[in-house]
N, CA, C and O atoms as a GROMACS GRO file, in nm:
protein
  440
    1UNK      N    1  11.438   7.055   7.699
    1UNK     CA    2  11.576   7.047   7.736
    1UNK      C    3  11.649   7.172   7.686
    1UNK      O    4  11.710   7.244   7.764
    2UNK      N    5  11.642   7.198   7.547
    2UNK     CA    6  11.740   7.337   7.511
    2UNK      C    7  11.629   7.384   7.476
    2UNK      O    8  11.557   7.314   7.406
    3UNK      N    9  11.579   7.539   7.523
    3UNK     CA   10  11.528   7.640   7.482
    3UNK      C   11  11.538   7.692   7.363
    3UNK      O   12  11.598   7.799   7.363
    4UNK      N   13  11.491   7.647   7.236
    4UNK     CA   14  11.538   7.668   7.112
    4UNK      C   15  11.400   7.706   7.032
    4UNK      O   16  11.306   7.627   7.020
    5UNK      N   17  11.402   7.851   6.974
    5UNK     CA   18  11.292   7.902   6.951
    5UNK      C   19  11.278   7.931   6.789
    5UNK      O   20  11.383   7.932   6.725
    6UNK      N   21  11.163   7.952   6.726
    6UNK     CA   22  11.125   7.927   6.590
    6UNK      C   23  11.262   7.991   6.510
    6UNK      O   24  11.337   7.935   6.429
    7UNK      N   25  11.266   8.092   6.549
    7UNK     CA   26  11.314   8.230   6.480
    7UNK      C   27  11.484   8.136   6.494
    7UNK      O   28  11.547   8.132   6.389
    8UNK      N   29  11.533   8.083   6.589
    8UNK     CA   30  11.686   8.033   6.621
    8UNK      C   31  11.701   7.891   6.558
    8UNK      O   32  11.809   7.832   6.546
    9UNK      N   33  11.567   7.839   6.515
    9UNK     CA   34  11.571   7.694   6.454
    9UNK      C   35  11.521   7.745   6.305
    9UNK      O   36  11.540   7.649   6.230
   10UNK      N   37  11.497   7.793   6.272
   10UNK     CA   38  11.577   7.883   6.096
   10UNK      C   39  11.680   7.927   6.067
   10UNK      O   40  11.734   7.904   5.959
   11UNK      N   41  11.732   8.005   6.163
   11UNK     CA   42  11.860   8.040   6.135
   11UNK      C   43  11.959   7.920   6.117
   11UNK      O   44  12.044   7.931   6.029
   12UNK      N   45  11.956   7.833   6.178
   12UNK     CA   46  12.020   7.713   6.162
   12UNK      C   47  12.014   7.630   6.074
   12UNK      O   48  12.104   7.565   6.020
   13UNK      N   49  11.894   7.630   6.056
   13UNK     CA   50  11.862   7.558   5.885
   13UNK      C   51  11.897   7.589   5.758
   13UNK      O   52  11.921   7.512   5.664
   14UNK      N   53  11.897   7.791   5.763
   14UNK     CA   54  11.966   7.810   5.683
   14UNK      C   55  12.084   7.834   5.641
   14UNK      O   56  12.117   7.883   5.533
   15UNK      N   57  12.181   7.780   5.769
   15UNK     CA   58  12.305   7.764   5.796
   15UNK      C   59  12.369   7.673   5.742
   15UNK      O   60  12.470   7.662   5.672
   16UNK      N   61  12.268   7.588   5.804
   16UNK     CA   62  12.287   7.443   5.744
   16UNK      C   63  12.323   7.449   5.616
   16UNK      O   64  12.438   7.436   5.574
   17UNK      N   65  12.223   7.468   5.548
   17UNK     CA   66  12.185   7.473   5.434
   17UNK      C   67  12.260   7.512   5.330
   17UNK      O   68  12.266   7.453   5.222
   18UNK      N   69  12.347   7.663   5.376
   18UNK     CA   70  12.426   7.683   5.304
   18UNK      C   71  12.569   7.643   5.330
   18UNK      O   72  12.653   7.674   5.246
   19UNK      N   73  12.606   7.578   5.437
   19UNK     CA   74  12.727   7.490   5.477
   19UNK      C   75  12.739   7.334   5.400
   19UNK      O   76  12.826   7.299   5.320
   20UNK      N   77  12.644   7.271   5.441
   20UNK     CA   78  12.609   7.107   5.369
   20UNK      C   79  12.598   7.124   5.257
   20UNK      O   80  12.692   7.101   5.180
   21UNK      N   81  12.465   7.173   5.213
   21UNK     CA   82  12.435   7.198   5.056
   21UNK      C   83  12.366   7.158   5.062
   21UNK      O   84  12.353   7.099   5.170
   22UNK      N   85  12.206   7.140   4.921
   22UNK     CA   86  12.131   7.069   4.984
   22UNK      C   87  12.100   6.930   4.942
   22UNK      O   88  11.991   6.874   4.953
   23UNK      N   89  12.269   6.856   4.864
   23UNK     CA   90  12.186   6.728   4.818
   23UNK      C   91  12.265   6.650   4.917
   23UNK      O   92  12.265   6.529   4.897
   24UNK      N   93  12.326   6.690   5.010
   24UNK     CA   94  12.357   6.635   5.145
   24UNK      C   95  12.296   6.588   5.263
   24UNK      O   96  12.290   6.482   5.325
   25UNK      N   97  12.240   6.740   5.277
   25UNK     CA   98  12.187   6.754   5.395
   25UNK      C   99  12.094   6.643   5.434
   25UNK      O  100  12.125   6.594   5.542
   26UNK      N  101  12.003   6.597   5.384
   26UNK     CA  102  11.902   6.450   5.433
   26UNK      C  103  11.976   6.394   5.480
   26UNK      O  104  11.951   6.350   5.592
   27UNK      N  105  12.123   6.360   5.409
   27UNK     CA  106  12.193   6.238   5.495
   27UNK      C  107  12.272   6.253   5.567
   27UNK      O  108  12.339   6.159   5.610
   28UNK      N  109  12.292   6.402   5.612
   28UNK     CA  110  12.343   6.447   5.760
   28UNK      C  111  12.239   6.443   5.859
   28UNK      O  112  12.262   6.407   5.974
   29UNK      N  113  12.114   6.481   5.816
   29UNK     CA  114  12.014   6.492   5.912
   29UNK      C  115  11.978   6.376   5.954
   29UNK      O  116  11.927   6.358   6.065
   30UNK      N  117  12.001   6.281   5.866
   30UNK     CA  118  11.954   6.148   5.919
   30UNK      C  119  12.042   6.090   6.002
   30UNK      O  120  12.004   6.004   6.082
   31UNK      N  121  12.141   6.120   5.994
   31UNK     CA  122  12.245   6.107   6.069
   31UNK      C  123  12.271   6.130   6.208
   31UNK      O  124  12.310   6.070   6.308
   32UNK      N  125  12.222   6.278   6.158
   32UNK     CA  126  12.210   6.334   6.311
   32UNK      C  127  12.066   6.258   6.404
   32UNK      O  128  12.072   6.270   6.526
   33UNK      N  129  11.977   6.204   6.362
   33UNK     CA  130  11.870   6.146   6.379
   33UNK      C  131  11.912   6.018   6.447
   33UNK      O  132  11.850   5.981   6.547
   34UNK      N  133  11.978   5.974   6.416
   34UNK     CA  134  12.003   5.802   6.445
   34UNK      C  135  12.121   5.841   6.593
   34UNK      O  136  12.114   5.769   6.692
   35UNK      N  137  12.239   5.979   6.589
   35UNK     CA  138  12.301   5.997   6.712
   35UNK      C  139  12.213   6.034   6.804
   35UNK      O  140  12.238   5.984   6.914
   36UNK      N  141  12.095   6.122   6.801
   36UNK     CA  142  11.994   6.160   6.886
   36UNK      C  143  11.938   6.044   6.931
   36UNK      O  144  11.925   6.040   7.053
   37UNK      N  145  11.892   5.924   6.856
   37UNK     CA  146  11.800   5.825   6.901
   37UNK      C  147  11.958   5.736   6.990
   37UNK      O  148  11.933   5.669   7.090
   38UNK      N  149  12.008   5.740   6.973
   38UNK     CA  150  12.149   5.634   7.032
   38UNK      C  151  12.147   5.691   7.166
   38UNK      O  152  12.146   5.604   7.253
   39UNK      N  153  12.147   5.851   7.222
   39UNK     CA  154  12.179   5.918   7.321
   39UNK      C  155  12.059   5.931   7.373
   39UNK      O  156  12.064   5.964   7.491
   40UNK      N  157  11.943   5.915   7.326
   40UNK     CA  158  11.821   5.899   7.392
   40UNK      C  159  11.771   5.786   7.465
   40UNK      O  160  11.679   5.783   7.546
   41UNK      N  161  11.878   5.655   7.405
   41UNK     CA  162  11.856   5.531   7.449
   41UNK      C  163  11.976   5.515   7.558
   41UNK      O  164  11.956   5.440   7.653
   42UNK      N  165  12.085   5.575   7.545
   42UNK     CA  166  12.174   5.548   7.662
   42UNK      C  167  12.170   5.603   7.759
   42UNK      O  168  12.245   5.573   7.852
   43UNK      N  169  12.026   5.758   7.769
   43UNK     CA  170  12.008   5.810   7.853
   43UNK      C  171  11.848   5.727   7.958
   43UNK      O  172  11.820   5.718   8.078
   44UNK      N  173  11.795   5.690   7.852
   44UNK     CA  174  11.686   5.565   7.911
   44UNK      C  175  11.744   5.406   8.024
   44UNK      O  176  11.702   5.349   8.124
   45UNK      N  177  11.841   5.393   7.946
   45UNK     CA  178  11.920   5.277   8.016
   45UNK      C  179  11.964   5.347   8.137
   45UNK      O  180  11.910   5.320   8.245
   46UNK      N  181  12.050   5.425   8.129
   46UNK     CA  182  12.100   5.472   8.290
   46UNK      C  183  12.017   5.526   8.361
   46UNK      O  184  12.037   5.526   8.482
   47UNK      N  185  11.918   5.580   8.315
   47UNK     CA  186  11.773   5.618   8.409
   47UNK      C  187  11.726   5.502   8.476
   47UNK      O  188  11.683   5.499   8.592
   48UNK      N  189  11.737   5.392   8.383
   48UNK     CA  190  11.663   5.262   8.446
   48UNK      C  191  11.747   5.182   8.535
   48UNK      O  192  11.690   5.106   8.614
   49UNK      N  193  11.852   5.187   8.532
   49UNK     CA  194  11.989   5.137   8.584
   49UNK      C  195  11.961   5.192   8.761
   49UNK      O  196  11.943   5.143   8.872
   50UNK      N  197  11.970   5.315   8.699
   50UNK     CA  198  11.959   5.417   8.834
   50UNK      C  199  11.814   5.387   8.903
   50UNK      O  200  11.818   5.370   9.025
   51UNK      N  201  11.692   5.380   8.843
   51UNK     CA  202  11.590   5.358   8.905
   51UNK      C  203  11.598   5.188   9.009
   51UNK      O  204  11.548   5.158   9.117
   52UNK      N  205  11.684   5.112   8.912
   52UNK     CA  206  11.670   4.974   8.964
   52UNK      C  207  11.757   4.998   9.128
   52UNK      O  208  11.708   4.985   9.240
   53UNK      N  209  11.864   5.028   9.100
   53UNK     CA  210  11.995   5.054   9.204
   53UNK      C  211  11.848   5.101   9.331
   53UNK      O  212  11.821   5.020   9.420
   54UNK      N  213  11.772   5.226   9.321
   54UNK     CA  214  11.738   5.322   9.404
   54UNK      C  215  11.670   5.202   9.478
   54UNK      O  216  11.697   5.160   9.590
   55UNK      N  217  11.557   5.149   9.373
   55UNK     CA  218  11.469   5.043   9.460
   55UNK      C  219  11.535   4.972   9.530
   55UNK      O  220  11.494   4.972   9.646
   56UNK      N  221  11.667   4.877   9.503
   56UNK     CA  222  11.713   4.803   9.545
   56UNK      C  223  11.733   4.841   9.711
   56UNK      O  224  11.692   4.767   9.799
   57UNK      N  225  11.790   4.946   9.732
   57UNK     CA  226  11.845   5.054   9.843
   57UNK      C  227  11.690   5.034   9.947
   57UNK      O  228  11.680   4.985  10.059
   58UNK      N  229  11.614   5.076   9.884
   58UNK     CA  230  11.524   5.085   9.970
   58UNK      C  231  11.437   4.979   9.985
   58UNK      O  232  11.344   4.994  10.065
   59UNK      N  233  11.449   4.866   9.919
   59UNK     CA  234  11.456   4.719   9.977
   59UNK      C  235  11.520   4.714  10.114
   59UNK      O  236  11.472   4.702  10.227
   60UNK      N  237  11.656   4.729  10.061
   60UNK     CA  238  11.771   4.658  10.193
   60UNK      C  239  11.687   4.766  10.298
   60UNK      O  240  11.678   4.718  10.411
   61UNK      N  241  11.651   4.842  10.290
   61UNK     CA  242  11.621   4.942  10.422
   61UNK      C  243  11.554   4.914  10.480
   61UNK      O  244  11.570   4.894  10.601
   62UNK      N  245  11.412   4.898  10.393
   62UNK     CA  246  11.319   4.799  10.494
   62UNK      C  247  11.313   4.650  10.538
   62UNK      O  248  11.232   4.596  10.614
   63UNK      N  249  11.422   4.597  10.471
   63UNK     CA  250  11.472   4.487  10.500
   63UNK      C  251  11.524   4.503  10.698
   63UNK      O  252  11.490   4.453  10.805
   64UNK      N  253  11.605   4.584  10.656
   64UNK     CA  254  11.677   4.630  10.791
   64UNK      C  255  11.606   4.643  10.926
   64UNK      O  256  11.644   4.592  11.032
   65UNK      N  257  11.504   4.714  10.909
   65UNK     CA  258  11.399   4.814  10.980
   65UNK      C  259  11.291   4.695  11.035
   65UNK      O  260  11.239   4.682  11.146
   66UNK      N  261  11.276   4.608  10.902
   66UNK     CA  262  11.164   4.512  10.980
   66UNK      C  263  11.210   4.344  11.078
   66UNK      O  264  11.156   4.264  11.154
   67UNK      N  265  11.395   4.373  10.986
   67UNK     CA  266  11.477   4.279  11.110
   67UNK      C  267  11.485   4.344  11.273
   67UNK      O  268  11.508   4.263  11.363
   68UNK      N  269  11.468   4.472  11.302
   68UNK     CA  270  11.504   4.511  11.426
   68UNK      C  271  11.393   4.511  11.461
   68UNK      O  272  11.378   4.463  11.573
   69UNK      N  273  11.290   4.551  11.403
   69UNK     CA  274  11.122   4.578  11.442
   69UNK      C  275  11.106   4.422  11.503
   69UNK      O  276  11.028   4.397  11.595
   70UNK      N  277  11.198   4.312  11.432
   70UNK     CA  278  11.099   4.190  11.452
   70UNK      C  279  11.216   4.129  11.565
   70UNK      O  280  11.168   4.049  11.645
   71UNK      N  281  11.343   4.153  11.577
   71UNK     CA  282  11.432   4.156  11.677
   71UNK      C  283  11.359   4.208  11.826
   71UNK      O  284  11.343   4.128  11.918
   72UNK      N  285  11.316   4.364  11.839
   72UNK     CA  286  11.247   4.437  11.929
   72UNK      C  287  11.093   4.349  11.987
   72UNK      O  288  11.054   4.352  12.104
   73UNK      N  289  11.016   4.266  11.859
   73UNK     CA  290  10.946   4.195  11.917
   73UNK      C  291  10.977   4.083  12.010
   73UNK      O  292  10.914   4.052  12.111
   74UNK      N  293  11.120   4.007  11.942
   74UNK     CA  294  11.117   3.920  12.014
   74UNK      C  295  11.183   3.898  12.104
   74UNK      O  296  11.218   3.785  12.138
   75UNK      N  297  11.232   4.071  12.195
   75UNK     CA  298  11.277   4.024  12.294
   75UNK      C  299  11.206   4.077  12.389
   75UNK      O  300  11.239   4.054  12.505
   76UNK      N  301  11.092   4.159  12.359
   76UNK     CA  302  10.983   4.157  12.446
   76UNK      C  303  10.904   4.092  12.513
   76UNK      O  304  10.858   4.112  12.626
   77UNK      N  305  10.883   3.981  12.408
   77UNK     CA  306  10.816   3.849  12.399
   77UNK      C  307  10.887   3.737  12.379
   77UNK      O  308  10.893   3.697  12.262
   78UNK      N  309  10.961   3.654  12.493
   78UNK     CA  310  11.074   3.559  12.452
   78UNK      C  311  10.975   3.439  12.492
   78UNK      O  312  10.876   3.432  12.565
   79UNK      N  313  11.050   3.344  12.406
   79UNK     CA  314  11.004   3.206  12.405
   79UNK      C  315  11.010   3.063  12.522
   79UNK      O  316  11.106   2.988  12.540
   80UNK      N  317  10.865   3.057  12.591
   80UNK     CA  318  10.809   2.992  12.684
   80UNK      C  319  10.943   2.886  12.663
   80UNK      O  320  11.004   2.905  12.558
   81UNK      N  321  10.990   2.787  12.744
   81UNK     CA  322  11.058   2.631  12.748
   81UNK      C  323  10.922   2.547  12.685
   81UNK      O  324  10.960   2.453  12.615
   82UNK      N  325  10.813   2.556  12.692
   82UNK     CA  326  10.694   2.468  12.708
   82UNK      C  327  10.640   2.509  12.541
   82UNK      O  328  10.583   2.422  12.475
   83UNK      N  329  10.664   2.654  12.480
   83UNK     CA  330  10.583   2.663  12.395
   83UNK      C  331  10.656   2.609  12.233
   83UNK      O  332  10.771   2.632  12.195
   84UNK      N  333  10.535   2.527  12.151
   84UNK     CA  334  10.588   2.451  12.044
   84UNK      C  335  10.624   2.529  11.925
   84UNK      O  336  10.655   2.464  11.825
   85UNK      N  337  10.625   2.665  11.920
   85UNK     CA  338  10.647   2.750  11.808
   85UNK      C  339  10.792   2.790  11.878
   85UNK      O  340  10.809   2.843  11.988
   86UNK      N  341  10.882   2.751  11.792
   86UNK     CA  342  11.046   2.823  11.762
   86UNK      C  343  11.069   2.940  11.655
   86UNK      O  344  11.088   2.910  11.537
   87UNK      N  345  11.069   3.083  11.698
   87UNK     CA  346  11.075   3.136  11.534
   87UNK      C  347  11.202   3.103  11.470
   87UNK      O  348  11.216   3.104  11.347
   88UNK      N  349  11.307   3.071  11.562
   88UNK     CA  350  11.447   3.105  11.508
   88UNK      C  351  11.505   2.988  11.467
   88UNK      O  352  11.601   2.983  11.390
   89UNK      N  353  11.424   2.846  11.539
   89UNK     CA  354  11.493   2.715  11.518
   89UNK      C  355  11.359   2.615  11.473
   89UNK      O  356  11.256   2.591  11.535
   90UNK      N  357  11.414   2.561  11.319
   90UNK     CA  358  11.325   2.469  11.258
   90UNK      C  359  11.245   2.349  11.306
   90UNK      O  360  11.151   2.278  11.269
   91UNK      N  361  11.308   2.358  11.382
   91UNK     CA  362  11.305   2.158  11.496
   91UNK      C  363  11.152   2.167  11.520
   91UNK      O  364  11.108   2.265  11.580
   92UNK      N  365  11.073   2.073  11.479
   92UNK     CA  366  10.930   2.078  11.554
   92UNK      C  367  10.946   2.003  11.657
   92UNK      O  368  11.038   1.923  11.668
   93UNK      N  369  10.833   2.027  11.766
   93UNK     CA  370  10.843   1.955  11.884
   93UNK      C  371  10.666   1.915  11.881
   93UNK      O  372  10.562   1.981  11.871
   94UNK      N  373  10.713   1.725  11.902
   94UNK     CA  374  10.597   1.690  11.882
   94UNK      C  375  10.558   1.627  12.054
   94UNK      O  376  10.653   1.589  12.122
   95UNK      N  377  10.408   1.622  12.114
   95UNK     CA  378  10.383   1.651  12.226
   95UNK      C  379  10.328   1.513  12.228
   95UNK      O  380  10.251   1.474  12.141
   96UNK      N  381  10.372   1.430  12.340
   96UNK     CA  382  10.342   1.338  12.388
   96UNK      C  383  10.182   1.303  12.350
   96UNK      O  384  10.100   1.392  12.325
   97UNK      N  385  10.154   1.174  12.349
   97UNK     CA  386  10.051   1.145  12.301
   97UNK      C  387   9.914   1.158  12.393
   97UNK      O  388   9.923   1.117  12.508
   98UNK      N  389   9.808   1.204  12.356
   98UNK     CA  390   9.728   1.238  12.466
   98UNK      C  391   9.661   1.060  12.494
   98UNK      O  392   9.650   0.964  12.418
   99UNK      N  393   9.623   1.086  12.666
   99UNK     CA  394   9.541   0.952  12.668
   99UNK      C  395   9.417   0.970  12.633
   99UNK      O  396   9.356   1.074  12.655
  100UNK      N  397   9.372   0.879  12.580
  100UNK     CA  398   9.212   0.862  12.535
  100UNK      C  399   9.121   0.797  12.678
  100UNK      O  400   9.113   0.686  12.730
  101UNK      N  401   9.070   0.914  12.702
  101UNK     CA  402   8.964   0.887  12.831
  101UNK      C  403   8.864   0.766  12.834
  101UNK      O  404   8.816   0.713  12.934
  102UNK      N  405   8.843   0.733  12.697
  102UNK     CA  406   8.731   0.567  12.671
  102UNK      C  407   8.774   0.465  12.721
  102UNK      O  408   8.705   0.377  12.773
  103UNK      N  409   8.930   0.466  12.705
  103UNK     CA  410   9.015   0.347  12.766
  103UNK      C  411   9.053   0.359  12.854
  103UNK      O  412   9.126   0.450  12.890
  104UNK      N  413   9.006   0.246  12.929
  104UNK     CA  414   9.018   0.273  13.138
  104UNK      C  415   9.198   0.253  13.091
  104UNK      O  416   9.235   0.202  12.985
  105UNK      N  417   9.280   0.302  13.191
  105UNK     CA  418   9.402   0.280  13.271
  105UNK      C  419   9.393   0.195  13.349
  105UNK      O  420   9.301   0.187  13.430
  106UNK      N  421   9.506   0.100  13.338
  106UNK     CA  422   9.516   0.036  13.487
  106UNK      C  423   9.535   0.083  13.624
  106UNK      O  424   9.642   0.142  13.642
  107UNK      N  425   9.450   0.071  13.736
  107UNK     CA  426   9.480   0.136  13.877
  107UNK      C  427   9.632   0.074  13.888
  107UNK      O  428   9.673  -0.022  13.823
  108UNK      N  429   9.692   0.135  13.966
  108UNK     CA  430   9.784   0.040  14.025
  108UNK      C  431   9.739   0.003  14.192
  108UNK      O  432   9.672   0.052  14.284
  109UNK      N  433   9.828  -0.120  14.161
  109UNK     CA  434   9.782  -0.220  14.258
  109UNK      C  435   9.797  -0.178  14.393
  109UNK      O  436   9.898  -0.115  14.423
  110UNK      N  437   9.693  -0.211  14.497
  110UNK     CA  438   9.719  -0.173  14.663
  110UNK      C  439   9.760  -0.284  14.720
  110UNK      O  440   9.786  -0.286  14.840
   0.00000   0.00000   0.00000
């Protein structure tokens, strides 16, 4: 993230060093340690925030895409009066009872 090189991370230390003092400094540094870990974690959360949002997006998309895909099927292919599959309406349709060929019918009468 910051380009910060040996020679520029001494100079700072001994900046430090002679600014803080040194029976300070641990408990600035630690300090500074615990704001780094706080901003490292609020930068993890909105990464993840943001990752969730993105997926979400591209849910609804293919959400979208496979309603028209499946719209486009079915008006290619529209639904027989006769046939017992409804995609759009729950209602089953149950089909008259078949006759059993073992059992004669009555002729009707001449």
């Amino acid at each position: 993230m910051f380009d910060i090189g040996s020679s520029e991370l001494l100079v700072v230390a001994v900046v430090a060093l002679l600014v803080i003092g040194p029976e300070d400094l641990p408990r600035v540094l630690n300090q500074v340690g615990k704001w780094i870990g706080k901003a490292r974690s609020m930068t993890r959360h909105f990464k993840s925030g943001l990752e969730t949002m993105a997926r979400e997006a591209e849910l609804d998309d293919m959400e979208r895409q496979w309603a028209d895909h499946n719209a486009t099927i079915m008006a290619d292919h529209p639904v027989a009066d006769g046939d017992t599959m409804r995609p759009l309406d729950n209602t089953i349709r149950v089909s008259p009872p078949l006759e059993d060929p073992a059992v004669p019918t009555a002729s009707p009468p001449t």
